[in-house]
FIDOZA-880438 format. One line per field, with one value per residue (C-alpha): residue in three letters; x, y, z. Coordinates in Angstrom, 2 decimals. Each point is the difference from the previous one (the first is absolute). Example, Ala and Ser with C-alpha at 12.3 -4.5 7.8 and 13.67 -1.06 7.14 Angstrom:
2
res: (ALA, SER)
X: (12.30, 1.37)
Y: (-4.50, 3.44)
Z: (7.80, -0.66)
//
This chain:
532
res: (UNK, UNK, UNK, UNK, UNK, UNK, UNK, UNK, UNK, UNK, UNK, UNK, UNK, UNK, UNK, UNK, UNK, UNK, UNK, UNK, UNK, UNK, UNK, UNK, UNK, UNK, UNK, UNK, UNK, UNK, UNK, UNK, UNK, UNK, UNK, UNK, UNK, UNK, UNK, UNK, UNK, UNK, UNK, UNK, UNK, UNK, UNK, UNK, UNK, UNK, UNK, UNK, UNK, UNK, UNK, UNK, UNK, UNK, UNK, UNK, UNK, UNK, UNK, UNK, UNK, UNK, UNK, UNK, UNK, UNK, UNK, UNK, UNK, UNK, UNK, UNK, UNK, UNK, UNK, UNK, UNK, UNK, UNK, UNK, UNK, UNK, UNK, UNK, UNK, UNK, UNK, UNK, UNK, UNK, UNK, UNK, UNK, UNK, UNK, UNK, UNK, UNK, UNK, UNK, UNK, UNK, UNK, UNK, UNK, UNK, UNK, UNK, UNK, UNK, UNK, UNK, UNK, UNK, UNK, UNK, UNK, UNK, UNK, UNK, UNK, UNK, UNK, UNK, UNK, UNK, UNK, UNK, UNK, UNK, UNK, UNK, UNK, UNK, UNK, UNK, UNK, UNK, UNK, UNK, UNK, UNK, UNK, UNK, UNK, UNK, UNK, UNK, UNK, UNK, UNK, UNK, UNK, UNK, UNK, UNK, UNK, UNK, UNK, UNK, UNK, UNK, UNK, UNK, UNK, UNK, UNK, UNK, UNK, UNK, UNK, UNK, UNK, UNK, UNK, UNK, UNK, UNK, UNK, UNK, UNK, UNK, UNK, UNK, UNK, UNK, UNK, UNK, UNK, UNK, UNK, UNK, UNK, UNK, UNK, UNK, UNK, UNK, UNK, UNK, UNK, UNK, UNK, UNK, UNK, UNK, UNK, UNK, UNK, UNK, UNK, UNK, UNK, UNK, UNK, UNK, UNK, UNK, UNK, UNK, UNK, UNK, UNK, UNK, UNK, UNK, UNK, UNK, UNK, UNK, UNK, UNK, UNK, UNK, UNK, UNK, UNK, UNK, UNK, UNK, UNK, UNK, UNK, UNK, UNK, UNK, UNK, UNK, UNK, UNK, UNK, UNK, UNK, UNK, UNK, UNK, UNK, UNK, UNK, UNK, UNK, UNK, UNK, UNK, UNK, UNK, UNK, UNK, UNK, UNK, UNK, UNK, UNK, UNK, UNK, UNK, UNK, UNK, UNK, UNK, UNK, UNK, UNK, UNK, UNK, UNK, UNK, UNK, UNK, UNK, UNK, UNK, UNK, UNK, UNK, UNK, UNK, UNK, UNK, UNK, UNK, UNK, UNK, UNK, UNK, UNK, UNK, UNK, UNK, UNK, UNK, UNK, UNK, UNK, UNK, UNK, UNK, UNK, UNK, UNK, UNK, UNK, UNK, UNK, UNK, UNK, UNK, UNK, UNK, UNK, UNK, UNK, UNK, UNK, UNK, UNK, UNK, UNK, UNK, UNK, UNK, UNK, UNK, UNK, UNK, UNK, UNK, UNK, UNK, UNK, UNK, UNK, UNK, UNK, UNK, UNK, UNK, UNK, UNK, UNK, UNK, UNK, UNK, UNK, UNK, UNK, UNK, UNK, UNK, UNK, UNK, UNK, UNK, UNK, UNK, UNK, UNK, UNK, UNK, UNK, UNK, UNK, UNK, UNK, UNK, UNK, UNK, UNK, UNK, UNK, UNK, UNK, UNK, UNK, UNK, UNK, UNK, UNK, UNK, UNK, UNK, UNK, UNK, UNK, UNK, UNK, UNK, UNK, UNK, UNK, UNK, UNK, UNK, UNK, UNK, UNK, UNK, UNK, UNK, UNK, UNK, UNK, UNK, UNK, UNK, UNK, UNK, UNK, UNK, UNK, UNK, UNK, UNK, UNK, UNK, UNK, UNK, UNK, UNK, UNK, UNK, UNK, UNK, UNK, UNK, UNK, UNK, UNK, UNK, UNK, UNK, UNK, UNK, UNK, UNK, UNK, UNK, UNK, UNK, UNK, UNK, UNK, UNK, UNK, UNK, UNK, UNK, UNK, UNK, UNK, UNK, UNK, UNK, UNK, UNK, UNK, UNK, UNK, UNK, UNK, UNK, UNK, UNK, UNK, UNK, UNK, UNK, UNK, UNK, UNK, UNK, UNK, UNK, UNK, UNK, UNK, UNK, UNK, UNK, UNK, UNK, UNK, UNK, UNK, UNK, UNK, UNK, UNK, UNK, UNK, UNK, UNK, UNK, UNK, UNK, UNK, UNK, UNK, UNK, UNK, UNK, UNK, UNK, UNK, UNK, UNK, UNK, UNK)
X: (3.20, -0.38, 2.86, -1.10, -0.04, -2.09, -3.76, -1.95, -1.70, -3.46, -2.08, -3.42, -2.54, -3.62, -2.77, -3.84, 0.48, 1.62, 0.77, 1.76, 2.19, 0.85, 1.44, 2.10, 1.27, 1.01, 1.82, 2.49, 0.57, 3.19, 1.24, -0.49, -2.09, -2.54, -3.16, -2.69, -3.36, -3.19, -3.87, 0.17, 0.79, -0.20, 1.27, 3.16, -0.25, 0.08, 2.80, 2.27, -0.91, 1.87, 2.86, 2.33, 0.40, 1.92, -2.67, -3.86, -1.73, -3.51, -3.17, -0.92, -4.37, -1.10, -3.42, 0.16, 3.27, 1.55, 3.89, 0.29, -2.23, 1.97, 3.53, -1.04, -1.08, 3.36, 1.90, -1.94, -0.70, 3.59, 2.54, 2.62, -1.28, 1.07, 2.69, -1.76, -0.01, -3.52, -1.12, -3.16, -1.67, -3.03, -2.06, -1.49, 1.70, -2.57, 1.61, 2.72, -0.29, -0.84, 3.31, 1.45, -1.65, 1.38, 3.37, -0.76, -0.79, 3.51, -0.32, 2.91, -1.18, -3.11, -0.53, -3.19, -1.72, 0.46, 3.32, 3.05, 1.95, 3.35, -0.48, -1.79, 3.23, 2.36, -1.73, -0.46, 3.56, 1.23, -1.65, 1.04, 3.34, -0.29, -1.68, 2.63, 2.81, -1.24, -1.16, 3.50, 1.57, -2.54, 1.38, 3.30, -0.40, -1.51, 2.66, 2.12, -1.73, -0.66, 4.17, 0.66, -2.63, 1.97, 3.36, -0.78, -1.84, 3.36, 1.85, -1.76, 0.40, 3.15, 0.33, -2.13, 2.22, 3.38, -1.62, -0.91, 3.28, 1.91, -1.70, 0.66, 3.79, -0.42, -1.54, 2.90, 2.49, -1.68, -0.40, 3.65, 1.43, 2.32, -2.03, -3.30, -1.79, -2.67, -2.82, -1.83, -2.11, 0.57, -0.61, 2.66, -3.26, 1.02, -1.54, 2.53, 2.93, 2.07, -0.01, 4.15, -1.51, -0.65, 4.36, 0.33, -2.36, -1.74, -2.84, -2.40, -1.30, -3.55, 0.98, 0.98, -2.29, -3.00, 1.59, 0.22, 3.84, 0.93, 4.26, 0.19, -0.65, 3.14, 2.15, 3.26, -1.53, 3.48, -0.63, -3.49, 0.38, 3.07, -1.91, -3.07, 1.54, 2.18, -3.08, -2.27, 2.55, 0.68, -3.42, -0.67, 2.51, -0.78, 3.39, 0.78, 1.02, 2.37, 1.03, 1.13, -1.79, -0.57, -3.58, -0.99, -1.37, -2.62, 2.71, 1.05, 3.13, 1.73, 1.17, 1.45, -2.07, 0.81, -3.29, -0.13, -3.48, -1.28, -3.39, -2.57, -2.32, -3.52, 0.22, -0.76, 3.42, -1.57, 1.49, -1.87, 2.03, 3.50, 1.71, 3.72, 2.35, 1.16, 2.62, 1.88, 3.38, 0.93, 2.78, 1.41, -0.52, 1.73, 3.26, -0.17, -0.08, 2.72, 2.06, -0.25, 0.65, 3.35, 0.49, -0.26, 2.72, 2.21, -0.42, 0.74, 3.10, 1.63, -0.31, 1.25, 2.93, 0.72, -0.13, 2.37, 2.31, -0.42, 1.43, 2.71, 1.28, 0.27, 1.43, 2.76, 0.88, 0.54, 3.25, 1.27, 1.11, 2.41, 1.51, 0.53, 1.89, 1.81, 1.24, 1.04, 1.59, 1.59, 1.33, 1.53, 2.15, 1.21, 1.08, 2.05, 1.21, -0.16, -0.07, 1.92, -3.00, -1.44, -2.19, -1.46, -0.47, -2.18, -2.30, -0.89, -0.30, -2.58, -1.81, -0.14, -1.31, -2.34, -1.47, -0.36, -2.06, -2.57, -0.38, -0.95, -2.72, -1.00, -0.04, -2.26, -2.49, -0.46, -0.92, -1.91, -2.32, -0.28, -1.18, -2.82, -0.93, 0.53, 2.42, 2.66, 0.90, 2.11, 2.44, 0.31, 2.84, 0.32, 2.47, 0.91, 2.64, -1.26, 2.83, 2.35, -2.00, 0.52, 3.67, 0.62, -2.08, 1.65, 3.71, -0.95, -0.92, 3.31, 1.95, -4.03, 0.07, 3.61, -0.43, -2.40, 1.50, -2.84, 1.32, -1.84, -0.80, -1.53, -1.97, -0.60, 1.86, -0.96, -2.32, -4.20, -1.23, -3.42, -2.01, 0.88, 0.79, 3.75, 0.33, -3.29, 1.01, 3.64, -1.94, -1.62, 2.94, 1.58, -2.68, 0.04, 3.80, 0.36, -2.46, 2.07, 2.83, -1.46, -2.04, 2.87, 3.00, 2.63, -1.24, -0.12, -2.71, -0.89, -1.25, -1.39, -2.04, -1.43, -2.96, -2.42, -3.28, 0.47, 0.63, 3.05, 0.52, 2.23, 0.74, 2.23, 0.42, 1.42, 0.89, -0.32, -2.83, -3.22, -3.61, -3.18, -3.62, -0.69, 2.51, -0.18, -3.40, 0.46, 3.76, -0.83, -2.45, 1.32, 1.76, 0.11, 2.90, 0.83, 2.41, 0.44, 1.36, 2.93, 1.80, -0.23, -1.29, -2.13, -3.51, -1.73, -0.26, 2.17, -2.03, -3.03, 1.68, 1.48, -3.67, -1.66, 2.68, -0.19, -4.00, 0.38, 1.79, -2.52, 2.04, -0.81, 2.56, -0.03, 2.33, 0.56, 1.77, -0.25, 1.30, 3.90, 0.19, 0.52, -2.29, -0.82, -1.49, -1.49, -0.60, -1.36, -0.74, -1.14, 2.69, -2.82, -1.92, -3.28, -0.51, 0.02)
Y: (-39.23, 1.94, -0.54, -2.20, 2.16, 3.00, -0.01, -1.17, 2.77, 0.95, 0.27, 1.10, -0.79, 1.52, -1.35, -1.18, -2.55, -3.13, -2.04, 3.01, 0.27, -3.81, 0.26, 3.08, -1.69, -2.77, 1.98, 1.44, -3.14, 0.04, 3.40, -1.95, 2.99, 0.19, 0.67, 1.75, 0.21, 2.56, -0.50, 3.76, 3.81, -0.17, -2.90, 0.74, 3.94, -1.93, -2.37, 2.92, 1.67, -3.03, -1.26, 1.01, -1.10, -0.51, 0.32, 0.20, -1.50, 1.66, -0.75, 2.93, -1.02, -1.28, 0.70, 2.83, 1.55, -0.73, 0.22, 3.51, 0.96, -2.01, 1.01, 3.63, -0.21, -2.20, 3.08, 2.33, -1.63, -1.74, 1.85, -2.39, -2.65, 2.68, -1.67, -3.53, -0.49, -0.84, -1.91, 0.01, -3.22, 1.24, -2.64, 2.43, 2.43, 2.52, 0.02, 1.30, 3.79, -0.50, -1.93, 2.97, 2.00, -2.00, 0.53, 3.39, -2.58, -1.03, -3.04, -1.05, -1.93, -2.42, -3.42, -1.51, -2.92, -2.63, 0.48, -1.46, -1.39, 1.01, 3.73, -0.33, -1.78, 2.52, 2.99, -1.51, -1.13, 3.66, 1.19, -2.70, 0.14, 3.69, -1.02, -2.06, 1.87, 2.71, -2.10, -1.42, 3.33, 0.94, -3.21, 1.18, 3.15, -1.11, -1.99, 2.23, 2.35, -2.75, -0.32, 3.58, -0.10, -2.96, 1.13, 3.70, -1.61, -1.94, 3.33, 1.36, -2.88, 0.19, 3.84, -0.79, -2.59, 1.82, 2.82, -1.76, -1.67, 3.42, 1.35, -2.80, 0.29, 3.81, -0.89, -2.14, 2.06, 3.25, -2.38, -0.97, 3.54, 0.75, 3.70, 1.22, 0.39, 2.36, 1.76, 3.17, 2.68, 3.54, 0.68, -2.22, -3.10, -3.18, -2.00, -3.03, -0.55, -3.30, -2.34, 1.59, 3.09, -2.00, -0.52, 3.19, 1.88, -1.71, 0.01, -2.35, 0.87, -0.19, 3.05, 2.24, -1.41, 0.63, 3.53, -0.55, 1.11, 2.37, 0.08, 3.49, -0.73, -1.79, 2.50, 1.90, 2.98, 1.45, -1.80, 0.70, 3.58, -0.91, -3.38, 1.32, 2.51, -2.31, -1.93, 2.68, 1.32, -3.46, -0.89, 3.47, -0.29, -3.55, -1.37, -3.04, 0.62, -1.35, 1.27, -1.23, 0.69, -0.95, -1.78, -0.66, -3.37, -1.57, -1.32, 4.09, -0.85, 1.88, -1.43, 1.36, -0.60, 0.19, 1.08, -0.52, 0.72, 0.99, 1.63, -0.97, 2.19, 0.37, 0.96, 3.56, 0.02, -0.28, -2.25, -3.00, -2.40, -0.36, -2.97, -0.75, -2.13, 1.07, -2.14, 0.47, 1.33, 0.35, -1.42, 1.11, 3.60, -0.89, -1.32, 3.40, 1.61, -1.91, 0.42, 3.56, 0.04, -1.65, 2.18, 2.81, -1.85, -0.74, 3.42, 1.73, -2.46, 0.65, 4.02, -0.73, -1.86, 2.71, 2.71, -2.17, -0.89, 4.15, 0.65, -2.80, 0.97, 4.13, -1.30, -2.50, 2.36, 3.08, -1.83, -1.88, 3.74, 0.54, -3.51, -0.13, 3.28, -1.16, -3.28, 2.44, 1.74, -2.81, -1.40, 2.79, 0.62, -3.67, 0.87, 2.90, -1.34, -3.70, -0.84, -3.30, -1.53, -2.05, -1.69, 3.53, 1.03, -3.26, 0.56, 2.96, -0.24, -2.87, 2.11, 2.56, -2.58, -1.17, 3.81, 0.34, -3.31, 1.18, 3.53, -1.68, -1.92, 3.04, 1.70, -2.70, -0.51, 4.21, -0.17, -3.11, 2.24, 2.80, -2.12, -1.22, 3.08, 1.61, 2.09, -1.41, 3.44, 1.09, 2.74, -0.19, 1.29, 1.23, -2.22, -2.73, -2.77, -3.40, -0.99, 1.86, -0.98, -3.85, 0.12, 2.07, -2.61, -2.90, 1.68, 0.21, -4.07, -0.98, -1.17, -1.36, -1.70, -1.12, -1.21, -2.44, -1.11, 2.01, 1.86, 3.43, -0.05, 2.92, 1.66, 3.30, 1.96, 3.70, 1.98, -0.21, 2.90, 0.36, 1.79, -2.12, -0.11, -0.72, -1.31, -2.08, -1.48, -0.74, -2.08, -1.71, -1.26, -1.14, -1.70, -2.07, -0.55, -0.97, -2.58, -0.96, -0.57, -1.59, -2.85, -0.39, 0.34, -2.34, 1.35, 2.98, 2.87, 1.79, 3.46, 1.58, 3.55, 0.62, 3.02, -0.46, 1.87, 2.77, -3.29, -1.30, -3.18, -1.67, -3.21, -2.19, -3.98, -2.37, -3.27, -1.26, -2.43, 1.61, 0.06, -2.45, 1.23, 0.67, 2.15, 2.23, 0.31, 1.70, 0.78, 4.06, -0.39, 1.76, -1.99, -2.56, -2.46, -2.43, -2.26, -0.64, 3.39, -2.42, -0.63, 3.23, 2.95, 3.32, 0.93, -0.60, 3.67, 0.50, -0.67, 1.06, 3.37, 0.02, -0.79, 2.93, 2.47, -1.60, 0.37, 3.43, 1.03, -1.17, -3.20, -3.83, -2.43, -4.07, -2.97, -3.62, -2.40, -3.49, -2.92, 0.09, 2.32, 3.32, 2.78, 3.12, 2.97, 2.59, 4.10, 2.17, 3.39, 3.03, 2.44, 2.46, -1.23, 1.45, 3.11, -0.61)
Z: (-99.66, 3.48, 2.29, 3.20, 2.65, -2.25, 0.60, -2.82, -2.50, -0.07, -2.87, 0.41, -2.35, -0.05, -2.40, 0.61, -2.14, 1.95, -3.07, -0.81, 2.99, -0.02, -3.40, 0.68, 2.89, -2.17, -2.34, 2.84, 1.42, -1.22, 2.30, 3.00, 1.36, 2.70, -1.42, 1.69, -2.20, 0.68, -1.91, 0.81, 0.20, 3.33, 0.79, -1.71, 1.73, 3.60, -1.07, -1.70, 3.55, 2.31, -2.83, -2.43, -3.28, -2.93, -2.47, -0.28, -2.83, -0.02, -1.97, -1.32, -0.63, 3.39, 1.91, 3.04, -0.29, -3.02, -1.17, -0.82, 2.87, 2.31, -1.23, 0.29, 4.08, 0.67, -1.63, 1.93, 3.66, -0.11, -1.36, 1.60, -2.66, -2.85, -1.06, -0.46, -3.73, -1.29, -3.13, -1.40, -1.71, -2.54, -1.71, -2.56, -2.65, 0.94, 3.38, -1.03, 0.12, 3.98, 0.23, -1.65, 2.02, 3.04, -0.59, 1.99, 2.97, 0.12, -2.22, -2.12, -2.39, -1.27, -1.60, -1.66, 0.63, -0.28, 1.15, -1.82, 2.19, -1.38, -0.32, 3.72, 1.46, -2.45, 1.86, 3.49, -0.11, -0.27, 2.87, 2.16, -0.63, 0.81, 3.47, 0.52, -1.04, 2.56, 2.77, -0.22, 0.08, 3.27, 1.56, -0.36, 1.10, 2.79, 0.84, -0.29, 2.10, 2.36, 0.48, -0.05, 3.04, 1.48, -0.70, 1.34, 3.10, 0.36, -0.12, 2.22, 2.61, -0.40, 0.24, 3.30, 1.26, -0.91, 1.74, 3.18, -0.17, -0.24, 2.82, 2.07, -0.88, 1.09, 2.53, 1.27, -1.02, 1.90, 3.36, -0.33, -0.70, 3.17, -0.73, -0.21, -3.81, -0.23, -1.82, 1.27, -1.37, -0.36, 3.33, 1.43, 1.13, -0.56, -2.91, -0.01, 2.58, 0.14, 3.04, 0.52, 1.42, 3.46, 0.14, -0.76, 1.63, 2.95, -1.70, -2.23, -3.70, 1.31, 2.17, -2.68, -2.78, 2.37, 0.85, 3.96, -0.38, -3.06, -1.10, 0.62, 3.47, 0.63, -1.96, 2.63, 1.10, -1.36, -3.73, -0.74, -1.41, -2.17, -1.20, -1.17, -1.70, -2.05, -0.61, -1.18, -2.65, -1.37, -0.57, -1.20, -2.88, -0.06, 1.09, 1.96, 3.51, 2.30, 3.38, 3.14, 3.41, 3.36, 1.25, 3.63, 0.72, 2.03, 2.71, 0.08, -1.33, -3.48, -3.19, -3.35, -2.86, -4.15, -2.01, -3.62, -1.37, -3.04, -1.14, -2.15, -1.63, -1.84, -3.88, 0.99, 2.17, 2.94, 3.00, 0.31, 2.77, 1.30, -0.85, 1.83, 2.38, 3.56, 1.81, 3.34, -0.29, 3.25, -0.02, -3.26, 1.43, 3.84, -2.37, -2.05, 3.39, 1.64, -3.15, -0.34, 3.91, -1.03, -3.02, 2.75, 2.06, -2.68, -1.30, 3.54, 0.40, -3.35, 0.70, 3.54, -1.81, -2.47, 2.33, 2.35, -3.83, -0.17, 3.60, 0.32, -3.55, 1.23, 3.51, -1.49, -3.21, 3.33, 1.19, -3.04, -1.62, 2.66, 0.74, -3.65, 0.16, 2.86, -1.66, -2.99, 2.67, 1.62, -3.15, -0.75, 3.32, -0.22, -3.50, 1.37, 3.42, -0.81, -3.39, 0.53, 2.17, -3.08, 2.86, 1.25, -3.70, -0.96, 3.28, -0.55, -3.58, 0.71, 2.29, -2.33, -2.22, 2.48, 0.46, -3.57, 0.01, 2.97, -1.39, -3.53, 1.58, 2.24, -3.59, -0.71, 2.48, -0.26, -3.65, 0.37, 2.81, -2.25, -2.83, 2.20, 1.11, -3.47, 0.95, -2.68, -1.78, -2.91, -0.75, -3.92, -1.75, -3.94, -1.88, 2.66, -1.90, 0.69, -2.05, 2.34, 2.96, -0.86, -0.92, 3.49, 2.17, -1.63, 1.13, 2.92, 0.19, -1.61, 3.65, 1.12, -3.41, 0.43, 3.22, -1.32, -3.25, -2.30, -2.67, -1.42, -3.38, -0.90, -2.80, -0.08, -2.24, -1.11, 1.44, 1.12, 1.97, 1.69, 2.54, 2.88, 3.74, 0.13, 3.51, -0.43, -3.48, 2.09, 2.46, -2.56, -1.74, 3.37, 0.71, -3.14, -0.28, 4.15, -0.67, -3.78, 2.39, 3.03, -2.34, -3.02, 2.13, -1.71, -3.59, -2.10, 0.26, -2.55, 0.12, -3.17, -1.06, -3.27, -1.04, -2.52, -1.10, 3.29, 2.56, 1.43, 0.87, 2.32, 0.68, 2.90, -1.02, 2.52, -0.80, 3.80, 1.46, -1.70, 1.35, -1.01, -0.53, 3.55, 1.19, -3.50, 1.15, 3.39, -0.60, 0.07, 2.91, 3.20, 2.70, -2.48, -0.93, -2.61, 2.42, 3.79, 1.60, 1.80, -3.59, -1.57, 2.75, -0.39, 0.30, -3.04, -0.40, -3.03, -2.78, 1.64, 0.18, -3.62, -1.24, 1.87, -1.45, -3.44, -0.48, 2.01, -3.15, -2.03, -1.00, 0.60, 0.95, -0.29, 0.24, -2.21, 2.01, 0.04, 3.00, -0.44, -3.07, 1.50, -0.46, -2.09, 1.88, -2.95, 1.13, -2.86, 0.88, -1.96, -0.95, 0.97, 2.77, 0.59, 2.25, 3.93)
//
């Protein structure tokens, strides 16, 4: 049975004879087919012309144009009808070399008359199932077809839409840009500019699109070379450029402006638009200036202030020389004249102290000039004792350490030579076991020198208040100080000095410490530094 919705299947049948016809109609009855009956060849030639059909059942004796005749001009003047199987009916055995013959027509097959119903329904029923199978399988692919259509038709509205849409979000975004968004050609004409180029320019899109005003027109006189140069070599080597510039506007007035573009090109490499972003960075560029105004300042001051440091350190270090050698020589007559005024003695001792003091920060302050003028120079010496140097600096700190409750505990037994500048490496040392004393007074310091694989190392432990994160941070910065200058004194100079020396000798030095658990300044320092 045919499915509802299918059309119904045609059978034609052709025969003169119209008791003929009405009993072969009968006898398919059962198929459910639409029938469609011709008395004639060309009758049936007209109808095969206007339908298609499942199946012809053709009389093969008939007056005018008979079967053979007719199947023969079908195949012939409607070759789109080819493939419409054709059965012959023959009422006499003698007819039966024609229907042979006919097979060349395109027949399939033949019956005799009178027909038997059951071998005419067993042969029609093939061929109708055949036209149905493939009118079925047409249907389908039609449909199919016919939802591809829809479903690329869909795509494609969508694409459209999604398109439109995306261009309207552009759009907005272009309009909205606190810059100006652009497209030109190769000769610098406008194709596309965004609506930002009025804010930034003075001008309207319309102007530059319609090429009343051209970009290179509002270039600096003084930037134009430099910018179309830079442009021309990126878009030579096909590069994106950026560069900064300055553009007149319509008021007459002059603003800084960041271009990034980027050039597209034809499949042959050659440059087909300009695509980029310019924005106003006027005021980036005015901070820049200010700031490297300042920079200039701040510069000029801190040379002022170390060629003042330079000067007041030469001037103060001229008359501390001979006061201290008159205190020497004062203490010295009161020892020979008066050597029972223990008031007299501790005065000037104290002042002598006090000299001492001022001429080590004098010392200071000169170094710390020549390091920032690099000026800081060596005078190396074959076979210097560090060992030696440390036990010698720590004698001389026994009353200092004394004085303070600190006892020396020191390390440094045997000998380590190396290539070193003795009265540099001194400073060093002092620097690190002043500060020991100053920040662990109350506790033991301990000094200690070791060499291993051509480096010595030395290191000075406190056990006093320690340092946290911050101040180990900047804690060998110049001028800088770990604690308030109205506890402990100095100029945060020390360590700022003993750090320039170290890596001067090609060494590196570094401190652990923690809040309240002292600290442990490293030095390690090539036995053989390398060559000045």
């Amino acid at each position: 049975m045919q499915a509802a919705h299918a059309p119904r299947t045609s059978v034609l049948l052709v025969d003169d004879q119209p008791s003929d016809l009405i009993a072969l109609e009968r006898h398919l009855r059962p198929f459910e087919l639409h029938i469609v009956k011709a008395r004639s060849g060309e009758e049936a030639l007209d109808l095969l012309e206007d339908a298609d059909f499942a199946l012809v059942l053709m009389d093969v004796k008939m007056p005018g144009l008979d079967g053979l005749e007719t199947a023969r001009l079908l195949r012939k003047h409607a070759p789109e009808r080819r493939h419409v199987p054709l059965i012959f009916l023959t009422g006499a055995s003698r007819e039966e070399v024609s229907v042979a013959h006919g097979y060349s027509t395109g027949a399939v097959d033949w019956l005799r008359k009178p027909v038997e119903p059951e071998t005419l329904r067993a042969k029609v029923r093939v061929f109708v199932d055949l036209h149905r199978e493939r009118e079925s399988l047409r249907r389908q692919q039609a449909e199919l077809h016919e939802r591809e259509r829809e479903m690329l038709e869909a795509s494609r509205r969508r694409a459209e839409e999604a398109l439109r849409e995306s261009q309207r979000t552009l759009s907005t975004l272009m309009d909205n840009l606190p810059g100006m968004a652009f497209r030109c050609h190769p000769d610098r004409t406008f194709a596309l500019v965004s609506e930002g180029c009025l804010g930034l320019t003075g001008y309207t899109a319309a102007e530059f699109v319609s090429g009343a005003r051209r970009w290179t027109d509002l270039l600096h006189p003084e930037d134009v070379g430099r910018v179309e140069q830079a442009a021309e070599e990126a878009f030579a080597a096909g590069r994106q450029l950026t560069v900064m510039y300055r553009i007149q506007t319509r008021e007459g007035g002059v603003k800084w402006v960041w271009d990034r573009s980027v050039g597209i090109y034809h499949p042959d490499g050659a440059l087909r638009f300009i695509e980029g972003f310019a924005a106003d960075i006027s005021d980036r560029k005015a901070a820049e200036m200010e700031r490297e105004r300042l920079v200039t300042e701040l510069r000029e001051a801190v040379r002022l202030r170390e060629e003042f440091l330079s000067v007041a350190s030469h001037e103060l270090r001229t008359p501390l020389t001979p006061l201290a050698l008159r205190l020497q020589l004062l203490q010295q007559a009161l020892e020979e004249k008066c050597p029972d005024a223990e008031p007299l003695h501790r005065h000037v001792e104290a002042a002598r102290g006090q000299v001492r003091r001022l001429t080590s920060l004098t010392d200071s302050l000169l170094d710390a000039t020549r390091i920032s003028s690099g000026r800081l120079t060596l005078r190396l010496e074959e076979d210097v004792d560090l060992a030696a140097l440390v036990r010698d600096v720590a004698t001389d700190f026994e009353t200092q350490a004394a004085r303070v409750d600190c006892p020396l505990v020191v390390e440094a037994a045997g000998r380590i030579l190396g290539r070193w500048d003795v009265l540099r490496l001194e400073q060093v040392v002092t620097n690190l076991l002043s500060n020991a004393l100053k920040f662990g007074a109350g506790r033991a310091v301990h000094l200690r020198v070791v060499e291993r694989d051509g480096w010595a190392r030395l290191t000075v432990r406190d056990e006093g208040i320690g340092m946290d994160e911050g101040v180990r941070a900047r804690v060998f910065g110049r001028f800088e100080r770990g604690v308030s200058d109205r506890h402990y004194g100095g100029l945060g100079l020390g360590l700022y000095i003993s750090r320039e020396v170290v890596e001067a000798l090609g060494g590196r030095i570094h401190v652990e410490s923690e809040p309240g658990r002292g600290a442990t300044f490293t030095v390690e320092l090539p036995c053989r530094p390398p060559l000045q």
